[in-house]
Residue, then its C-alpha position, 0 to 999 in steps of 0.5 A: x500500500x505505501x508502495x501504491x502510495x508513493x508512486x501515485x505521489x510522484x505521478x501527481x508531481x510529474x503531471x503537475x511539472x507538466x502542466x506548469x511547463x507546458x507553455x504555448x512557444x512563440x508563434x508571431x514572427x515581424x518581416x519587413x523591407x528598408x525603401x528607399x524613400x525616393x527611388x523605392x529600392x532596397x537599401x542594401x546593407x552589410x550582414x557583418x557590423x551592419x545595421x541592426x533592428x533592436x527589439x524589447x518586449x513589453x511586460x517585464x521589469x526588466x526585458x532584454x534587448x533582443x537585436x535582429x540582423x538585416x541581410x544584405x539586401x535589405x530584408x530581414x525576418x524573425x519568424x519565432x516570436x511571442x505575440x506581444x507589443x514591442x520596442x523596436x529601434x534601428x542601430x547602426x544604420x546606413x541611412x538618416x536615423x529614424x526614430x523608435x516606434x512600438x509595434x503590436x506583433x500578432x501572427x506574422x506582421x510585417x513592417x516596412x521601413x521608409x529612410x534615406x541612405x547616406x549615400x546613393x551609390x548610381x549608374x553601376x557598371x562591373x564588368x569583366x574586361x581582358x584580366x581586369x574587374x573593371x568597376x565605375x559609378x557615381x554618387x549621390x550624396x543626401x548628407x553633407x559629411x565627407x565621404x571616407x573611402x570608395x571600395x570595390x569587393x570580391x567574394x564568391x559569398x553573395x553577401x560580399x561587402x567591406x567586411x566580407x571579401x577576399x580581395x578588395x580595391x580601394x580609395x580614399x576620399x575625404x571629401x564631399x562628392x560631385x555627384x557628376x563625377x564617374x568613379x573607377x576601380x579596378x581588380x587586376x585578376x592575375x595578382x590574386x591567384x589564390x584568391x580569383x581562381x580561373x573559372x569560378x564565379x565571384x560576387x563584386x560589389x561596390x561601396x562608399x562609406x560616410x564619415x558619420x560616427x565611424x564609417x558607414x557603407x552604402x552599396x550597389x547590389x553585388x554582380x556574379x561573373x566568372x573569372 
């Protein structure tokens, strides 16, 4: 009988355990695009030390600060998230800051997001020419900050960028830009023979970075050729 007893005690513990952890898990989720407010592209980003969209969670003492990352192109999602209302902030960015805003998240919400990047990277032309990557495009500058440095990047990753390259050609400028000027780099194939491999396929993407608390990149969409 005490045998019979104990056992049916644990079961009633082991039930409870149940019931107290049986917690519905998250089933919201928040997706979205950076526009262009004027030509309503994508904004393209860096994946690595990128701008980033910081989340907090109503309803807490004290919440933790969540960070999504944007992808390279502009779009970013999260779909595993608990339905609530939110604290969302942009960090890092590569446009004109836009300020915080709450957002109710309830199922699969999406939210856009409408900014102004530092720097319109125009009329991009990358092509292969004889052995050389040949690179030229303007900018349009929409702050009046000096543009630090251009850049041409290779990758076989399409996530190519500043951070994320193998090979990379580029070129001070510590000035504001006329945006009639036609800038050009160049990748001499041969002098990377470890790094640009005769018939494969890489990703050239270029760049131009504003002096605004440290640098801050603005690309063209990267172009697959093969070498």
């Amino acid at each position: 009988m005490n045998k019979f007893r104990l056992i049916l005690f644990l079961s009633v513990i082991a039930l409870a355990s149940c019931k107290k952890d049986n917690y519905d898990g998250p089933t919201a989720g928040l997706s979205g695009n950076f526009f262009d407010a004027t030509t309503h592209e994508l904004v393209q980003m860096d994946i690595i030390r990128g701008t980033q969209i910081e989340f907090i969670e109503h309803g807490y003492a004290n919440p933790a600060t969540q960070t999504m990352i944007i992808k390279n192109d502009g779009t970013y999602a999260n779909t595993l998230m608990f339905a609530n209302t939110y604290t969302i902030k942009i960090r890092e960015p590569n446009f004109i800051p836009v300020p915080e805003q709450e957002v109710v998240i309830n199922g699969q919400t999406k939210l856009d997001f409408q900014v102004t990047p530092y720097i319109r990277v125009k009329d991009v032309s990358i092509v292969k020419n004889g052995t050389k990557i040949v690179a030229t495009f303007k900018l349009q500058q929409n702050v009046i900050n000096n543009v630090s440095k251009i850049g041409l990047y290779a990758h076989s990753d399409s996530r190519v960028g500043e951070p994320m390259r193998v090979v990379a050609k580029e070129q001070s400028i510590g000035a504001v830009t006329n945006p009639a000027t036609v800038y050009t780099l160049e990748i001499d194939i041969p002098a990377y023979p470890n790094e640009l491999k005769a018939g494969n396929n890489y990703y050239f993407r270029v760049g131009a970075f504003i002096d605004i608390g440290g640098t801050k990149p603005n690309y063209a969409p990267a172009v697959k050729l093969t070498i």
